[in-house]
C-alpha positions, 0 to 999 in steps of 0.5 A: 701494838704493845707500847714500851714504859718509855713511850707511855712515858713521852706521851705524857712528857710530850716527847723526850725519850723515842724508840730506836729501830732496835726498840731501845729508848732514846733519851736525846742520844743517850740509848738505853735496852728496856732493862736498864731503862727500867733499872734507871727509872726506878731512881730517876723521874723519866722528866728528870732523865731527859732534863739531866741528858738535855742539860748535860749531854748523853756521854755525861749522864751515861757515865753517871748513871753508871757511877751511880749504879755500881754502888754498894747500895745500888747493887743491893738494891737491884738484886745485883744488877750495875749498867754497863757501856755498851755497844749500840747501833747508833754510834752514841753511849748505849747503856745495858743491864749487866745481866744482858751483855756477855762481856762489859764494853770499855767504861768509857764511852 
């Protein structure tokens, strides 16, 4: 059975980031597809990510971690790539890379 970066990664953190029966990543309620989760993970330490959604809540960090990625240099960076809100499964922000959504949902989450 292959493992995701992110399970690798909560081995190592002792928890923090599960999979969501959909095989995204689940950072405390904040629910990311793998490419945006490996998007975020090139800026932000995965120990890092869970202590910001821990300290101020997935909505929060969802919003910011979308700011983040819609700047000039973010984009430039990631070859063109921003996050984007997203429609998920469990009622809480979902997080996409731009390129895997048809239509970005409302930036508000």
């Amino acid at each position: 059975m292959r493992l995701r970066i992110w399970e690798l990664h909560s081995q190592r953190l002792s928890g923090g980031i599960v999979t969501t029966p959909e095989g995204d990543a689940d950072v405390g309620g904040l629910v990311l597809s793998e490419k945006a989760y490996l998007l975020v993970v090139r800026d932000v330490r995965p120990q890092q990510l869970i202590d910001m959604v821990r300290r101020d809540g997935p909505g929060a960090i969802a919003h910011q971690l979308i700011a983040h990625f819609s700047t000039a240099d973010a984009v430039a960076a990631s070859g063109g790539r921003t996050l984007v809100a997203a429609r998920g499964m469990s009622g809480g922000p979902c997080i996409r890379r731009s390129d895997e959504v048809a239509e970005p949902a409302t930036p508000h989450l």
